[in-house]
BAMI-913336 format. One record per residue (C-alpha): residue number from 1; x, y, z. Coordinates in steps of 0.001 Angstrom, whole numbers. Layout:
<rs>
[NUM; [X; Y; Z]]
...
</rs>
This chain:
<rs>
[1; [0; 0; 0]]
[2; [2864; 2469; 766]]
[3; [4321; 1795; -2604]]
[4; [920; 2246; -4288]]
[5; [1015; 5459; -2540]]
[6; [3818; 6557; -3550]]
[7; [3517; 5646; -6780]]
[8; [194; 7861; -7079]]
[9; [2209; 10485; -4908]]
[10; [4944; 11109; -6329]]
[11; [5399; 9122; -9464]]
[12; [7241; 5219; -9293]]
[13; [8131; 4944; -12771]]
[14; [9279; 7324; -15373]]
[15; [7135; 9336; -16985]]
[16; [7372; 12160; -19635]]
[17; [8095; 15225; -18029]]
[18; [6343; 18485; -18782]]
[19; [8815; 21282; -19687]]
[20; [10552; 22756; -16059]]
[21; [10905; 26082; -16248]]
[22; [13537; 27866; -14284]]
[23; [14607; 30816; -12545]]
[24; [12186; 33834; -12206]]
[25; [9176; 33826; -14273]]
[26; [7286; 36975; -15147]]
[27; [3573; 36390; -14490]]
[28; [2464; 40279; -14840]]
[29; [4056; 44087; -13754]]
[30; [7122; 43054; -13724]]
[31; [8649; 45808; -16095]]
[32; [6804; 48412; -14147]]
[33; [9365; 50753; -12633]]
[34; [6576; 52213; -10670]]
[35; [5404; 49571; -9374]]
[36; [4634; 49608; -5816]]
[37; [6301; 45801; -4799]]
[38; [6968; 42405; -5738]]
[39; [5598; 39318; -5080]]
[40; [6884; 36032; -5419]]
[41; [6059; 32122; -5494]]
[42; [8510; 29196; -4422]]
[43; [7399; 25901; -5380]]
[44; [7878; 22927; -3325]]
[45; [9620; 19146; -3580]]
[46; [8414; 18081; -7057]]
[47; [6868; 21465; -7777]]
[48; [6736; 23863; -11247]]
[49; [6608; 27515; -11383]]
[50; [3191; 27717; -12490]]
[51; [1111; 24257; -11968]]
[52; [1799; 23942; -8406]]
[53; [-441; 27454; -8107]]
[54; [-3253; 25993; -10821]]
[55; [-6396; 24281; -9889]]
[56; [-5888; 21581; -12697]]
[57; [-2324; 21604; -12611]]
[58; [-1814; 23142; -15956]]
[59; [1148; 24787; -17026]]
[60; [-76; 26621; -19870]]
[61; [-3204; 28407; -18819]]
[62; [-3373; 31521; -17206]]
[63; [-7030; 31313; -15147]]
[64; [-5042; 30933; -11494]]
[65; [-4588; 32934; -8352]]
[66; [-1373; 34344; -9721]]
[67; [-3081; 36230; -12427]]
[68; [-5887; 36709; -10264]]
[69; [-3649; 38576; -8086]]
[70; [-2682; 40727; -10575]]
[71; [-5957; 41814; -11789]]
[72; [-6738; 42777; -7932]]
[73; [-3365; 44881; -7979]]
[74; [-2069; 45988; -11080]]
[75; [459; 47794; -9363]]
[76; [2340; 45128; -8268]]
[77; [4675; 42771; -9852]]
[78; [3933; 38946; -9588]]
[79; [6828; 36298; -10001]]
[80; [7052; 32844; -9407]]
[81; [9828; 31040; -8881]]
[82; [10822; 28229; -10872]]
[83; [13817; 25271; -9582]]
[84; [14157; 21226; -10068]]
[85; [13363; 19919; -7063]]
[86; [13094; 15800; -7886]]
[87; [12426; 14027; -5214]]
[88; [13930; 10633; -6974]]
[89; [17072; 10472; -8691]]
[90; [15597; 9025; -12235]]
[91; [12881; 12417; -12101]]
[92; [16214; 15008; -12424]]
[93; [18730; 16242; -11138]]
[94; [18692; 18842; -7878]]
[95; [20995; 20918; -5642]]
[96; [21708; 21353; -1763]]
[97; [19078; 23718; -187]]
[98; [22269; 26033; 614]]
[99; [23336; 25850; -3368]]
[100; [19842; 26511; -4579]]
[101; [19478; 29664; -1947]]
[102; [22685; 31175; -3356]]
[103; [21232; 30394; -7071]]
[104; [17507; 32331; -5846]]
[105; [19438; 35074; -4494]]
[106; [21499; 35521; -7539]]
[107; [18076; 35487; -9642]]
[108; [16441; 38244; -7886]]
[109; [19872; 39827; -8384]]
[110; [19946; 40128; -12164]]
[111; [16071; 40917; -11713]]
[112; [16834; 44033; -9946]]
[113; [14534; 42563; -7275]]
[114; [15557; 44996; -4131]]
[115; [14344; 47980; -5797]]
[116; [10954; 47628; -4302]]
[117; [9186; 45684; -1106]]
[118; [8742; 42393; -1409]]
[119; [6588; 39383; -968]]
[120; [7666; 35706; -867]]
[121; [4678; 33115; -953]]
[122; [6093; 29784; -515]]
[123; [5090; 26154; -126]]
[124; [6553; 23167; 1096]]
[125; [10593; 22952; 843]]
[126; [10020; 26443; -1065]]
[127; [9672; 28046; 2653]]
[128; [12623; 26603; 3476]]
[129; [14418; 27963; 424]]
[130; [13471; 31361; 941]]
[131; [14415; 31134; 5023]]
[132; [18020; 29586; 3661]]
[133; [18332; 32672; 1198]]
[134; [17560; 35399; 3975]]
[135; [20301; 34123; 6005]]
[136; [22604; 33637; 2484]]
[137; [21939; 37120; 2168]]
[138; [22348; 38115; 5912]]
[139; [25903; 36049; 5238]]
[140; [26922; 37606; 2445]]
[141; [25676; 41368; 3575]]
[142; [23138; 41526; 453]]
[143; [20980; 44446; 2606]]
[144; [18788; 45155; -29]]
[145; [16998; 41951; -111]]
[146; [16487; 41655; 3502]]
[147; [15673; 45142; 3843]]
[148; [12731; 44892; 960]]
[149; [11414; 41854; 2769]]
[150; [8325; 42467; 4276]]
[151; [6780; 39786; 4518]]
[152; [6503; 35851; 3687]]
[153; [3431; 33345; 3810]]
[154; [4057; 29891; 4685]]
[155; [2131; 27223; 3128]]
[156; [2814; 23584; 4510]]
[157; [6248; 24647; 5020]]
[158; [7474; 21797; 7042]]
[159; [9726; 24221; 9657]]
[160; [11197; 21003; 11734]]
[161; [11269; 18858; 8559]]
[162; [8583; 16545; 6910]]
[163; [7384; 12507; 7933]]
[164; [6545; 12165; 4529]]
[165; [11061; 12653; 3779]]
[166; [11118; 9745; 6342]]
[167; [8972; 7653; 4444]]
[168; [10401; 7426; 1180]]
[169; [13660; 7666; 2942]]
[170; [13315; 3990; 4214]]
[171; [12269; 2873; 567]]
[172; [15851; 4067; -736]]
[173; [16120; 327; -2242]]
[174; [13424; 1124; -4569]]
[175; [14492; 4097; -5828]]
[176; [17646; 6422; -4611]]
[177; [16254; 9995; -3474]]
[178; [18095; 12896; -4172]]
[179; [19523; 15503; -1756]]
[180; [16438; 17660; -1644]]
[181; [14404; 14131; 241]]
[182; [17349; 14202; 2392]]
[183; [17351; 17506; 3920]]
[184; [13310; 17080; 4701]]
[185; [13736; 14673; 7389]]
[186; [11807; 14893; 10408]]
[187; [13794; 17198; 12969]]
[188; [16839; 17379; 10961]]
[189; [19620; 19177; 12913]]
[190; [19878; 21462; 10080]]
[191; [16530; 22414; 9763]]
[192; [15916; 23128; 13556]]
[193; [19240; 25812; 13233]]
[194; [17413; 27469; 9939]]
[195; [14507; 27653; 12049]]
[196; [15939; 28999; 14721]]
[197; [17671; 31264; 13021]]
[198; [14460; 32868; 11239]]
[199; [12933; 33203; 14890]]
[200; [16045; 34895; 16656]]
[201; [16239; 36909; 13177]]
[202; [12839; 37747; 12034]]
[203; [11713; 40544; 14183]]
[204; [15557; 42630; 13570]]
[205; [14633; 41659; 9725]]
[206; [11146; 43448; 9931]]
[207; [9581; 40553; 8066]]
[208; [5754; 39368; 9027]]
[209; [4947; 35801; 8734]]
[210; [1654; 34294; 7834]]
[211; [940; 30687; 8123]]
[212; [-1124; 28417; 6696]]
[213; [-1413; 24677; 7123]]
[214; [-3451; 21378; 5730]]
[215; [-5613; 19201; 7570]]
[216; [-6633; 16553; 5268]]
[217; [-4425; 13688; 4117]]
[218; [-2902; 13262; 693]]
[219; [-4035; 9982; -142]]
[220; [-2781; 8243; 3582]]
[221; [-553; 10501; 4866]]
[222; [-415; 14084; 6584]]
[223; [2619; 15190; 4401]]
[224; [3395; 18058; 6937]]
[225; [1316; 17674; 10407]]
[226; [553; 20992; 11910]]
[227; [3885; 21142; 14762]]
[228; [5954; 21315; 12287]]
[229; [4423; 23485; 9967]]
[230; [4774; 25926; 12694]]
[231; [7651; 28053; 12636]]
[232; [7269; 29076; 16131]]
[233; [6928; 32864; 15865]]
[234; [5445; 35478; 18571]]
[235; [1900; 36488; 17784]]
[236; [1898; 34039; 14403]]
[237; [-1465; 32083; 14859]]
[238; [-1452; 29541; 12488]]
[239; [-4248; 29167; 10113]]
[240; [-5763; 25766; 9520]]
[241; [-7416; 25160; 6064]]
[242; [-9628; 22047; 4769]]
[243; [-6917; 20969; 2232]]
[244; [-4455; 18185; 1635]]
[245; [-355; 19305; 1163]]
[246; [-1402; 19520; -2614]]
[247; [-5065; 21145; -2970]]
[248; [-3307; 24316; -460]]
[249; [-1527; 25807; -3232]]
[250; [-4383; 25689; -5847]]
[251; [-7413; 27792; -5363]]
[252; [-9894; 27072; -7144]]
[253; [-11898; 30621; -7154]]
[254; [-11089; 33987; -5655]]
[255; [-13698; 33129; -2363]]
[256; [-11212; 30594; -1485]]
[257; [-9417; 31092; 2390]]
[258; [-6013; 31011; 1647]]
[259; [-6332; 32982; -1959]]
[260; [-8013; 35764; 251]]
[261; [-5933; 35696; 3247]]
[262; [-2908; 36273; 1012]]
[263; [-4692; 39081; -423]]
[264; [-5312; 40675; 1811]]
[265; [-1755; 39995; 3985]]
[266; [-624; 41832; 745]]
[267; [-3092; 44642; 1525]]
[268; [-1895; 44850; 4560]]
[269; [1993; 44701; 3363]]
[270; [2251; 46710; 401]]
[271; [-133; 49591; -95]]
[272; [-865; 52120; -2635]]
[273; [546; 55521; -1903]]
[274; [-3138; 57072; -981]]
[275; [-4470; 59821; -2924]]
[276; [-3671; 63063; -1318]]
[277; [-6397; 65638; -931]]
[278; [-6822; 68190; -3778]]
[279; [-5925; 70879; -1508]]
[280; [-2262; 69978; -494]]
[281; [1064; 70831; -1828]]
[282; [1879; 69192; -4930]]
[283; [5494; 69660; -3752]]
[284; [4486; 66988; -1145]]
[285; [1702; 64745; -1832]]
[286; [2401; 64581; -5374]]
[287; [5956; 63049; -5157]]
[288; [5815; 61452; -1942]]
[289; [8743; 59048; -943]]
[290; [7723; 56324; 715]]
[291; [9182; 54897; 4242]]
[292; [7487; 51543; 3694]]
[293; [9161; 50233; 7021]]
[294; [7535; 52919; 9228]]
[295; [4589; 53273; 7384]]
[296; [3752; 49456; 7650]]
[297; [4078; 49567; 11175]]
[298; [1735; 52367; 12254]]
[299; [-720; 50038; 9707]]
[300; [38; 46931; 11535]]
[301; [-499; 49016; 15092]]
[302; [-3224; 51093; 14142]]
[303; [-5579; 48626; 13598]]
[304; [-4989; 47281; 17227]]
[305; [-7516; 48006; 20093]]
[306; [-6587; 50892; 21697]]
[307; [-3425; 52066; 19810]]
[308; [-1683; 54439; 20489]]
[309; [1058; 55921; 18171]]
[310; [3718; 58347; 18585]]
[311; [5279; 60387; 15597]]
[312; [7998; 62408; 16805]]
[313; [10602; 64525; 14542]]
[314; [11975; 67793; 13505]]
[315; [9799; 70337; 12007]]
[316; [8688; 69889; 8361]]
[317; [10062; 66228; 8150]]
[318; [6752; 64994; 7197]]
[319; [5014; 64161; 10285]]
[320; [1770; 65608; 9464]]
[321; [1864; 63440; 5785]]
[322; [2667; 60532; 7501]]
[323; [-616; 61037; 9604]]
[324; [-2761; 61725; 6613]]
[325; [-1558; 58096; 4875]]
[326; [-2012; 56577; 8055]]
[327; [-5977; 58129; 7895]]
[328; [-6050; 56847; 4461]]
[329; [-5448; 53564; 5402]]
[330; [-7845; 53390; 7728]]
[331; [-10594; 55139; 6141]]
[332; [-10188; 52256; 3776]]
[333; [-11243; 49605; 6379]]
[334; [-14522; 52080; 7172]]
[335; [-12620; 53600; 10378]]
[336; [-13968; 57275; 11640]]
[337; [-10872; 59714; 11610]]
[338; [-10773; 63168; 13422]]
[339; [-7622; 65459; 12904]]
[340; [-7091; 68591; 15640]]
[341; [-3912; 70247; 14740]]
[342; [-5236; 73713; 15587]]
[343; [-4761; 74973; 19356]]
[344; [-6495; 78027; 20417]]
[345; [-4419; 79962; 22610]]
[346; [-7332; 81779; 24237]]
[347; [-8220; 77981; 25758]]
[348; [-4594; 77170; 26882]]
[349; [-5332; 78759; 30213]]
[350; [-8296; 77229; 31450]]
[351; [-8441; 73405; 31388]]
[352; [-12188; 73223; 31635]]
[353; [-12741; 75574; 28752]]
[354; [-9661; 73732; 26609]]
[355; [-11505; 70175; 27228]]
[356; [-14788; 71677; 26013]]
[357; [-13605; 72805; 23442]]
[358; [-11975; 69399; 22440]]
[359; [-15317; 67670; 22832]]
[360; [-16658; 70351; 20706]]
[361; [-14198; 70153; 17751]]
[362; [-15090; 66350; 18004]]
[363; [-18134; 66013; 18265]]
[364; [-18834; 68415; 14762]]
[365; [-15483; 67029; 13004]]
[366; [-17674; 64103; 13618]]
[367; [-20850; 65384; 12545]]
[368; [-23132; 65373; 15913]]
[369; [-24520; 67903; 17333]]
[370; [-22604; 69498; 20539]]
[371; [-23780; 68476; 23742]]
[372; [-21373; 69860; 26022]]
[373; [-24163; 70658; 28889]]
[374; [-26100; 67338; 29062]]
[375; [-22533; 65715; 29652]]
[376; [-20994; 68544; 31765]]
[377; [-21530; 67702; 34953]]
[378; [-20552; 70374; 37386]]
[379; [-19973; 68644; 40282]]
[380; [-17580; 66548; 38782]]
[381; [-14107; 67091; 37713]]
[382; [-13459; 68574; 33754]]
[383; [-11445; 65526; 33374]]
[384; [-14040; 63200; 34209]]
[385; [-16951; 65048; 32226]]
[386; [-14282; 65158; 29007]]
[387; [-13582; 60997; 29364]]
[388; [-17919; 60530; 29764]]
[389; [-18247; 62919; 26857]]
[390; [-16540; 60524; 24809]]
[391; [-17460; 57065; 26641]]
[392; [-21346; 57597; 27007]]
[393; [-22008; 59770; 23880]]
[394; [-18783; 59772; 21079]]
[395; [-18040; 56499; 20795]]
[396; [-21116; 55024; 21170]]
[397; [-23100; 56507; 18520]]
[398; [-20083; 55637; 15397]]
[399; [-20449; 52070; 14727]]
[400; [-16541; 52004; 13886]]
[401; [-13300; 52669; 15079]]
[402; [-12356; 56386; 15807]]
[403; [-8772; 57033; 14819]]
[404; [-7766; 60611; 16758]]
[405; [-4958; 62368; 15220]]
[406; [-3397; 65407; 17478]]
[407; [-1210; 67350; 15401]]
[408; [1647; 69933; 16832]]
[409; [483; 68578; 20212]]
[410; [3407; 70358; 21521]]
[411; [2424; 73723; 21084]]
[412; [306; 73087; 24400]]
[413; [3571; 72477; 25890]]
[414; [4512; 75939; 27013]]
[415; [1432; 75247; 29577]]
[416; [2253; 73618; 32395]]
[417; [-1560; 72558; 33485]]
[418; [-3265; 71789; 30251]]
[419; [162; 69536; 29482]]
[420; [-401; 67210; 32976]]
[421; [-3670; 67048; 32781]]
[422; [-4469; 66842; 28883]]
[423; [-1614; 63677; 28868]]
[424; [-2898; 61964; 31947]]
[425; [-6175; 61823; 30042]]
[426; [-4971; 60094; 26692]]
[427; [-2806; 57732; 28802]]
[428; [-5844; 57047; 30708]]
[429; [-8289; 56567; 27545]]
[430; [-5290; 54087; 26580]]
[431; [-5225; 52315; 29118]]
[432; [-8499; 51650; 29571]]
[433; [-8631; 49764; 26589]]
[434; [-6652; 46894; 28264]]
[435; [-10409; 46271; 30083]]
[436; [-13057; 48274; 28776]]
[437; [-14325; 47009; 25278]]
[438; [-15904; 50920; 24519]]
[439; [-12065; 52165; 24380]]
[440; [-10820; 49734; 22418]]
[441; [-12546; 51904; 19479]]
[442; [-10438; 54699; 20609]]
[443; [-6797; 54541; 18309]]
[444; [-4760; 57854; 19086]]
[445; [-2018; 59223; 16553]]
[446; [-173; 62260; 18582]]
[447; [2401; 64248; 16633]]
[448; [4849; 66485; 17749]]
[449; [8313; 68000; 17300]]
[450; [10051; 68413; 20608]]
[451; [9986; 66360; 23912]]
[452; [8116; 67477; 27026]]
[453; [10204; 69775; 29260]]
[454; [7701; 69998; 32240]]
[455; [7132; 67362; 34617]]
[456; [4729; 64772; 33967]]
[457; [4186; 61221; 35860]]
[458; [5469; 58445; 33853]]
[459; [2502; 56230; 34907]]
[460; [762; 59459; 33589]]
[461; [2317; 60621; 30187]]
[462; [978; 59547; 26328]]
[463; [4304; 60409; 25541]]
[464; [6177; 56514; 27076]]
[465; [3878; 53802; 25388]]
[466; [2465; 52490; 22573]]
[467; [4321; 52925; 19183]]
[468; [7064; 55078; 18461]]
[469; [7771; 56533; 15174]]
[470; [10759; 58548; 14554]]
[471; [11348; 60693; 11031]]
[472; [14786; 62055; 9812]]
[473; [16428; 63585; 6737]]
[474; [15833; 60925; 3337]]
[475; [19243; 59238; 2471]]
[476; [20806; 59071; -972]]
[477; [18729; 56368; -2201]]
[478; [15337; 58431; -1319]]
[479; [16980; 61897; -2633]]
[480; [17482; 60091; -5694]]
[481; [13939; 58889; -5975]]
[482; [12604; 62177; -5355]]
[483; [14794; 64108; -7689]]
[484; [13886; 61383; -10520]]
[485; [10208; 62223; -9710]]
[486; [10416; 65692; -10835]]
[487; [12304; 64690; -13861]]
[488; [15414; 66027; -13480]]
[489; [18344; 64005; -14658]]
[490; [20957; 64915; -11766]]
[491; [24636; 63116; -11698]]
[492; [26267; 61633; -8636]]
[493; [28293; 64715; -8248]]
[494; [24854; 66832; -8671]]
[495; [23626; 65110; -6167]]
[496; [26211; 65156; -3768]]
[497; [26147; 68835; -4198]]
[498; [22242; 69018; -3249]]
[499; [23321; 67168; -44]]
[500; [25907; 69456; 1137]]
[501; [23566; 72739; 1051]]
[502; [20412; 70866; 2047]]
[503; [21012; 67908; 3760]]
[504; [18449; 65272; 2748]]
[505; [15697; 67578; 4613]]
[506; [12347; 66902; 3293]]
[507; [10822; 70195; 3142]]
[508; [14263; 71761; 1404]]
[509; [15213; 69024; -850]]
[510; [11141; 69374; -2541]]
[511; [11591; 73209; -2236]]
[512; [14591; 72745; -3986]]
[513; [13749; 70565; -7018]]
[514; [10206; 71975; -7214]]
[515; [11712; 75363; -8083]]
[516; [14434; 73931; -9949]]
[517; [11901; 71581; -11992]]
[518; [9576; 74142; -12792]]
[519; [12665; 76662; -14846]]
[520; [13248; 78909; -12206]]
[521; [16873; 78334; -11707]]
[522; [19676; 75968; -12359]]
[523; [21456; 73892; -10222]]
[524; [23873; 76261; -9840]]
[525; [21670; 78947; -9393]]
[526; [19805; 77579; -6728]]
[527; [22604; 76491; -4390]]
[528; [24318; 80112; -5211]]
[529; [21087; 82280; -3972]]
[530; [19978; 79391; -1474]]
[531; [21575; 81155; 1619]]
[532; [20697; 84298; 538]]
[533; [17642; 87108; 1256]]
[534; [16802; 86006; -2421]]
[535; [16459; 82465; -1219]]
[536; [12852; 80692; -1854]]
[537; [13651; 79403; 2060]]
[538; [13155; 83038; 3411]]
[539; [10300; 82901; 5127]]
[540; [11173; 79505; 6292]]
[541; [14769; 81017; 7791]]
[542; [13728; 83578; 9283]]
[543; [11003; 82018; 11713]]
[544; [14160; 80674; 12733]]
[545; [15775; 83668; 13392]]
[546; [13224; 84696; 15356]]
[547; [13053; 81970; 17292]]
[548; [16821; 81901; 18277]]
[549; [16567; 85379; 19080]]
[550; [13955; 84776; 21581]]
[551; [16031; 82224; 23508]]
[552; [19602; 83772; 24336]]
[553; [21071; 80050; 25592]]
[554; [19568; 78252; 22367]]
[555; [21494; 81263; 20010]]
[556; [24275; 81311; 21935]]
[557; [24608; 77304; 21229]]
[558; [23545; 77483; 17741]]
[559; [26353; 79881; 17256]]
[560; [28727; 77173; 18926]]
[561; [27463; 74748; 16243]]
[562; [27799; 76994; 12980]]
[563; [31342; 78237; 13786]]
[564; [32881; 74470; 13799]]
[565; [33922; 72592; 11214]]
[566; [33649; 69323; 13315]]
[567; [31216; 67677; 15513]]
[568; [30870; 68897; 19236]]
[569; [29549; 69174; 22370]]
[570; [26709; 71281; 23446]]
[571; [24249; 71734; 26607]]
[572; [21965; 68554; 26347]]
[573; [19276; 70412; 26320]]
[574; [19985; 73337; 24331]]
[575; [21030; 69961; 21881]]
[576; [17686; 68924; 22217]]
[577; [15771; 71597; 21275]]
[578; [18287; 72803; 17996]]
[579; [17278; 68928; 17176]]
[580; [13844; 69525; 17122]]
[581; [13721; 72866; 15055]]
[582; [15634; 70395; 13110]]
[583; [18627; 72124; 12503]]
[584; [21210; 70067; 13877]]
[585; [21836; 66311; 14045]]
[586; [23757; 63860; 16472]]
[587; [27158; 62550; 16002]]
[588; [27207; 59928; 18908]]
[589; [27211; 62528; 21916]]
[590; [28329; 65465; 19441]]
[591; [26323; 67481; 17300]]
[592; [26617; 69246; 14208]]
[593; [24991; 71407; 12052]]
[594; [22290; 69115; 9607]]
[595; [23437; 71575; 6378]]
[596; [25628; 73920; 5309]]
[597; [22112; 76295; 4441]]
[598; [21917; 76968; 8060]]
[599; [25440; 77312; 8509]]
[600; [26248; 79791; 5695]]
[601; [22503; 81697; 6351]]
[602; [22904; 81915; 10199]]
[603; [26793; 83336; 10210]]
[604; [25749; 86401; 9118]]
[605; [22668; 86600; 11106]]
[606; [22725; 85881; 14588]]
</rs>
């Protein structure tokens, strides 16, 4: 009977071959170069690039999830993965799973795959493939890879290695199994360290795993049972589905479990830059560079009960775009979304008129009528009356989540009682989501430039929990994106030049090439007038100026800064708050000025 088996399984005598086709297969989008990833399928033991993913097995028609994919998102590439992986000697030849992860890694190599994120869907063997590449690559230092990694989906990967290997193992007389049988035994030594490895490594790596396994037998046996098809990761539930080791890879229609759970994994992966509003700066929204590591993660957090996230940077870095994706994203799922970014002075001084007010902006951002004085109790405190406002009337009445974004939260900073109180509040509203199911509809995106410099309770502040989201300067890579998005053909030298006046600020850098784009100057031109009263950055310097004439200590420092030539050291604090005007950056425990703008600009002016 296990002979039979096998026979039907995995094929006892020879049999003409269809054609194996190798190496990285274009499926659709691949020559896009704006494409907004990559997504790729690895076969398994005995697998082909394209009827391992077909219903019928077929290796010539395109009606299967692959293309199906690609009609969903046209703005992806989709690859699969192509390698002989005979299980028997007489079916062809094969390679060492540490050979054929050096040969995928070379493919996606001369495929330029790296330029873009990336998705690996895998099954069987083809799991452990891709986990034996990563760690090639890791190896080898190819960053790119690893970087663009964002995520890989497991199908019947057997993590801890395969009964079925066993099996045919202990038939060897019949028939001599090749290397690839070999390396699938159950708890190999090998396959426990690759394992292990991907555990230890995949959190550093930024990769998210989703796992899938069968539950039905092919023919007699449970090719991989569900321990080992496991990988063992935190927070990785896997996913049971009614299919054998073979039917899992082969949807048969787009309602299918595992064809829509990739989906949408993708989804939640890889988006779409979101459509900015009509109304904002072309200069910004229009050529937006992506930071697909820290936007992913506010999507992965955001969608958590109770989040809370915390964007945190130097003025004009992007915080406030980074908060308008993240609304997009959610608005997308059918979340509520309320941005305050404005903060009335004239309600910084009283906290029961500031937390009426809040209510108030709320409650019509939201579209309800005000109803400050049925809530407003009087013999209770303005705290308590602001946290009922929203607990027996806001978030009742919106059958979603409400994602809160508080923009330039730090220009209530400055006052000392609005600060406490206002932060014990959203700490409290977070925390009360650990217990209380009416808060867990409550997600909180604060934004702000510069730390807190009064004191507030740790067990008390917003500003030490949840997620925290940091934005600098773009590197080369992202400079070089940008400046090919406004269609300007810059050299290395050009933009090494851009670099030196501007740093790779945000706000200058699309200043910059929006002006230079549009005819107004040259190069040259531009980075001759840039520190100058002719400057398009005028207004922009000389809030500056302002501001470190306001603040003797912080111009007395910045002057420290401009008139070196080499990192050094400054009052901590003083450090701090040049940092968050954004006009300096860290050198280990130095500082120095972030671009030679400020530097040349400033010496003459303060």
């Amino acid at each position: 009977m296990v002979f039979n088996f096998l026979g039907k399984f995995l094929g006892k005598t020879p049999q003409p071959k269809p054609t194996q086709i190798t190496g990285l297969i274009k499926i659709s989008g691949c020559e896009n170069p704006k494409r907004c990833g990559d997504i790729i399928f690895v076969h398994g033991l005995g697998g082909h690039a394209r009827s391992t993913w077909h219903p019928q097995e077929l290796a010539n028609d395109d009606n299967f999830w692959l293309t199906w994919l690609a009609q969903e998102r046209p703005d992806l590439g989709i690859w699969s993965f192509g390698y002989n992986a005979a299980p028997f000697e007489w079916k062809g030849a094969t390679m060492p799973l540490f050979d054929r992860a050096s040969n995928l890694l070379e493919y996606l190599a001369v495929n330029d795959i790296g330029k873009y994120p990336i998705i690996f869907i895998t099954h069987s063997m083809g799991g452990l493939l891709v986990k034996e590449m990563l760690r090639n690559a890791q190896t080898f230092n190819k960053t790119a890879v690893i970087q663009q990694t964002k995520g890989i989906v497991f199908l019947s990967t057997p993590h801890t290695g395969s009964h079925l290997a066993n099996l045919i193992n202990n038939i060897g007389t019949l028939a001599r199994t090749t290397v690839s049988v070999d390396e699938l035994k159950s708890h190999l030594p090998q396959l426990r360290q690759l394992n292990e490895w991907y555990r230890q490594n995949v959190d550093a790596m930024a990769i998210t795993t989703k796992v899938y396994y069968e539950t039905k037998p092919t023919k007699i046996v449970l090719v991989v049972d569900p321990d080992s098809a496991n990988p063992g990761i935190k927070d990785v539930q896997p996913t049971a589905t009614d299919d054998d080791h073979i039917s899992i890879t082969k949807p048969k229609s787009s309602d299918n479990l595992v064809y829509k759970g990739v989906s949408r994994f993708i989804e939640e992966q890889l988006l779409n830059i979101p459509k900015p509003p009509e109304n904002q700066s072309p200069h910004i929204s229009s050529f937006y560079i992506q930071r697909p590591e820290i936007e992913n993660n506010c999507y992965q957090n955001i969608v958590q009960p109770g989040a809370l996230i915390r964007i945190k940077s130097p003025r004009k870095m992007g915080k406030t775009y980074l908060m308008s994706r993240i609304f997009d994203y959610v608005k997308q799922k059918g979340y509520r979304t309320v941005s305050i970014n404005l903060w009335s002075q004239e309600n910084l001084n009283d906290l029961n008129n500031f937390l009426q007010s809040f209510c108030t902006i709320l409650s019509l951002e939201l579209g309800l009528e005000e109803q400050i004085d049925q809530y407003w109790n009087k013999r209770l405190s303005s705290q308590t009356n602001c946290t009922n406002y929203l607990k027996k009337y806001i978030l009742p009445v919106i059958d979603s989540p409400l994602v809160l974004g508080l923009d330039n939260i730090d220009e209530i900073f400055p006052y000392a009682e609005i600060t406490q109180q206002f932060s014990a509040l959203l700490r409290a509203w977070h925390e009360k989501a650990k217990t209380e199911e009416i808060w867990q509809n409550l997600r909180l995106v604060i934004a702000y430039s510069q730390e807190v410099d009064i004191s507030i309770n740790l067990n008390q502040s917003p500003f030490n929990v949840g997620l925290s989201v940091e934005i600098g300067e773009f590197n080369t890579t992202q400079i070089k994106e940008l400046v090919e998005k406004y269609g300007l053909n810059f050299s290395d030298s050009e933009i090494t030049q851009v670099r030196d006046m501007i740093d790779g600020h945000p706000y200058l850098l699309t200043t910059a090439l929006g002006e230079i784009a549009k005819g107004n100057f040259t190069l040259s031109n531009f980075l001759e007038i840039a520190p100058t009263n002719e400057s398009p950055y005028g207004k922009f310097l000389n809030f500056y100026v302002s501001e470190l004439a306001e603040d003797k200590l912080l111009k007395a420092a910045m002057q420290q800064v401009i008139n070196s030539d080499i990192p050094i050291k400054i009052d901590s604090t003083q450090a701090l708050k040049l940092r968050s005007l954004g006009l300096i950056k860290f050198k280990g425990n130095d500082v120095q000025c972030l671009c030679n703008l400020y530097r040349f600009y400033f010496q003459e002016r303060i």
